[in-house]
N, C-alpha and C positions, 0 to 999 in steps of 0.2 A: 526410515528405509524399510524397517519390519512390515510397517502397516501396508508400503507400494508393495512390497516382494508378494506378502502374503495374498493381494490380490490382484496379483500376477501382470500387476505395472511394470513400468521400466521403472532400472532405476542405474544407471547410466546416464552419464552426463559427458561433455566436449567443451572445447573453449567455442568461442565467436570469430577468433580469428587463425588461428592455428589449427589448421584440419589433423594434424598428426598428435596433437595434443587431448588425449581421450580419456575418460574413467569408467572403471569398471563399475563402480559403486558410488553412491554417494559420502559414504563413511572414507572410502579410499582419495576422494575430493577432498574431503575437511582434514582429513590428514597430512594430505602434500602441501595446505595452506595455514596447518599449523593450528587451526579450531577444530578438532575432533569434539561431536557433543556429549552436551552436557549427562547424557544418559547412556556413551559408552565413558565415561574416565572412570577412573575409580577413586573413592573414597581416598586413599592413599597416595596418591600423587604427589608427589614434591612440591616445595616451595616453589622452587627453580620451574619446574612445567609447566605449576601456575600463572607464575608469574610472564611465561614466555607465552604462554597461550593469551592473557589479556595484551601481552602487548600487538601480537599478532591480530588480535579482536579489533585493537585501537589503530590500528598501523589498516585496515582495511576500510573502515567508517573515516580516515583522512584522504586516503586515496578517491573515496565519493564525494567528500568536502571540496578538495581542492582542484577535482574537477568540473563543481558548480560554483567555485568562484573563480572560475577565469569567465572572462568574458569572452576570449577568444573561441571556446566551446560552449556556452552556454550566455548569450544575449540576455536580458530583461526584457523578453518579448514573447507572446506566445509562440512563434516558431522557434525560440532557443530551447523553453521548456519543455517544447514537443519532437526536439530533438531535429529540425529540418522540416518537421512534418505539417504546418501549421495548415495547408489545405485540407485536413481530416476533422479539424476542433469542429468546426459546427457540426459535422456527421454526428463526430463524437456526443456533443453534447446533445444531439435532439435523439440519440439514442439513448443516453444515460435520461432525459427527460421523460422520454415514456417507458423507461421500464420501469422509474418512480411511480407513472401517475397509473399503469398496470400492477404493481405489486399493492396500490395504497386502495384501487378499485375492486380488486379481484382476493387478492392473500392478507391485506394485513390495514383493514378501515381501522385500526385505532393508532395507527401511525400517524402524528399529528404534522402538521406542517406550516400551519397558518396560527393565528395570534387566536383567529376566531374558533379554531377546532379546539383550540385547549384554556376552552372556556376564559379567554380576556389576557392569557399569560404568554408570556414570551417564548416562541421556540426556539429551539438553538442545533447548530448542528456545526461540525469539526472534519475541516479539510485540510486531511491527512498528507506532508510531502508537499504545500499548497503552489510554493514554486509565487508566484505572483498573483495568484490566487484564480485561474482562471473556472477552476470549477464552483466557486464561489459566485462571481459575476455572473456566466454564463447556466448555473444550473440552480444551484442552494437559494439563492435570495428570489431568482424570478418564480420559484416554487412558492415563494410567501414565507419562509423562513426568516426569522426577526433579526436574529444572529448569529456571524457566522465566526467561527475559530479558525485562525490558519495555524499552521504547526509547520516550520518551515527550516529546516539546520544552517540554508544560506543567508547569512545576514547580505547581501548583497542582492540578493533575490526578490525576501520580506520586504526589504526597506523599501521596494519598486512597486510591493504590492499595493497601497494605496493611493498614488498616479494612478496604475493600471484602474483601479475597481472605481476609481470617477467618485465626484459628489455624491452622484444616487445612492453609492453601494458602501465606499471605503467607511463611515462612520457608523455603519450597520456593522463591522470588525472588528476582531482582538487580532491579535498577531504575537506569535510566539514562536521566537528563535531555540529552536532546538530539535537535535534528530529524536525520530521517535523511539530509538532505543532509548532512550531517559525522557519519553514524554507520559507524564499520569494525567490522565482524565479524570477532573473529579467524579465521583459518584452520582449518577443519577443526572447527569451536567447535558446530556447529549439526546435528538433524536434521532439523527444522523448522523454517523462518523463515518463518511465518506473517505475514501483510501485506493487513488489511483497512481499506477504507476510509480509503483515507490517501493511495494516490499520488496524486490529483487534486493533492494540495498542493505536488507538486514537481514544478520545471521537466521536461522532457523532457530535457533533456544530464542534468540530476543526477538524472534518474532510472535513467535508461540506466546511468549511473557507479553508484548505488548498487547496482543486480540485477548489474553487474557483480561487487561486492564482497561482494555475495551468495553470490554462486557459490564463493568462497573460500573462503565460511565455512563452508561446508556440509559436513558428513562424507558418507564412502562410504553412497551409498542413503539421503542425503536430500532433501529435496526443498523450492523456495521455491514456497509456494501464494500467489497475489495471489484475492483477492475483495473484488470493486467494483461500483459501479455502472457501466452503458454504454450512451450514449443510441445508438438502435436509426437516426436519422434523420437525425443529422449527425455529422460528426469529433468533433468537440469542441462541449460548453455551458461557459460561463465564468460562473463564480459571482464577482464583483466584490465582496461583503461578506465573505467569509472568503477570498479570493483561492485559490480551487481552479479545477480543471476537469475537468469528467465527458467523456472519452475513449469514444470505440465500441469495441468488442471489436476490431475489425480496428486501431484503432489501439494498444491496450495489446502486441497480438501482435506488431506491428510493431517497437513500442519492447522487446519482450524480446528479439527478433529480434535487434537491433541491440547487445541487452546478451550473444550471446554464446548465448542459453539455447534450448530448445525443452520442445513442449507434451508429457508424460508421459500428461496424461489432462484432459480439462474438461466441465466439464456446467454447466447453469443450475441456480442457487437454486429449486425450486418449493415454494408456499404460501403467498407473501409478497399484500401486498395489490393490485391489479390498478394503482393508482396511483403505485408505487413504480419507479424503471428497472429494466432486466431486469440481472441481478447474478448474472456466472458464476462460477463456483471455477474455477481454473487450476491445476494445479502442472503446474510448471516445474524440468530439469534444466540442467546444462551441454551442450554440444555433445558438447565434446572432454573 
């Protein structure tokens, strides 16, 4: 919140469905929901806090769970994982395609993508939130990438992913059940860690912690790309039925900020529908 205020962001946030339901702050958000962060508690805190605050932590990451395994809101389909939306996937993906083959042309030729650029070896890359893996099928593999990781919390979802991803693709995959609050990337494991539509689901400390762990995973000249939604007129909207929250651009920035990284190159998604939030592509490096 320091880093929005100080240059002169919002930092105000509302729910999605309750217009009377509004915060002044963000700190005054994480408060009424029982996770105040990790960088206002103090040292001193009670057992009893502690331990009310992790549950409240875990009581928020089931509310997401257990709204991607019903199937009655969320199908094994790409229109379930895209929420209703599935006439935008191709847009989506032929926009996420050229802003790869524009970032790997123009900002970053040692970004490898093919078996052949990295002199005979396998590349890899890690689709973050992967859902049935459509950014896998549709982007990572037809870029020439060797292998690809899903990282997916719905066992319901993963188990769907290799039907969806067909002969061509499913045996080019790993598949790994779990939210990325407890997902570690090995070191040096990734050329792309690919991460759409997904951080809304996690706190701000374990998100911060995760692009941290990001960073690790990544080989020389790769790069962790976030593409989200970003309301244009407050900090934050709070979706209370799958317990997410859509973040503004200045605060996603903020939070990578914070994890260590910086901005390589970003532009907006265009051709989506005028109804939709505005949805940047970021990739992001390490500092140091």
């Amino acid at each position: 919140q320091e880093i929005l205020a100080s240059a002169g962001n919002y930092i105000h946030g509302c729910d999605s469905e309750d217009d009377d339901l509004v915060y002044s702050s963000i700190i005054e958000w994480k408060e009424k929901i029982g996770m105040p962060s990790a960088s206002i508690t103090t040292t001193s805190k009670s057992e009893e806090t502690t331990k009310r605050q992790n549950e409240n932590r875990q009581q928020w990451y089931k509310t997401g769970y257990d709204f991607y395994e019903d199937e009655s809101k969320c199908p094994a389909s790409v229109d379930g994982v895209l929420g209703g939306f599935a006439s935008i996937s191709e847009k989506d993906l032929d926009g996420s395609t050229d802003f790869i083959r524009y970032l790997k042309a123009n900002m970053r030729p040692e970004l490898k993508l093919t078996k052949e650029e990295n002199n005979g070896l396998p590349t890899c890359a890690c689709e973050c939130g992967a859902g049935i893996g459509r950014v896998s099928k549709g982007l990572l593999l037809p870029l020439g990438i060797t292998q690809c990781d899903l990282v997916e919390p719905s066992p319901r979802l993963i188990s769907s992913a290799p039907e969806y991803l067909g002969d061509q693709y499913s045996s080019k995959c790993k598949y790994y059940c779990t939210g990325l609050q407890d997902f570690e990337p090995k070191e040096q494991s990734y050329d792309i860690i690919w991460i759409q539509w997904v951080i809304g689901y996690l706190t701000d400390d374990d998100l911060v912690d995760f692009l941290k762990r990001c960073a690790v995973g990544l080989r020389q000249g790769g790069v962790v790309v976030i593409k989200d939604n970003t309301c244009p007129n407050e900090a934050f909207i709070v979706d209370r039925a799958d317990a997410s929250s859509t973040r503004s651009l200045p605060y996603i920035l903020a939070i990578a900020e914070l994890a260590g990284l910086r901005v390589v190159y970003q532009r907006f998604q265009e051709d989506f529908p005028s109804g939709i939030f505005p949805v940047p592509i970021i990739a992001l490096e390490p500092k140091t």
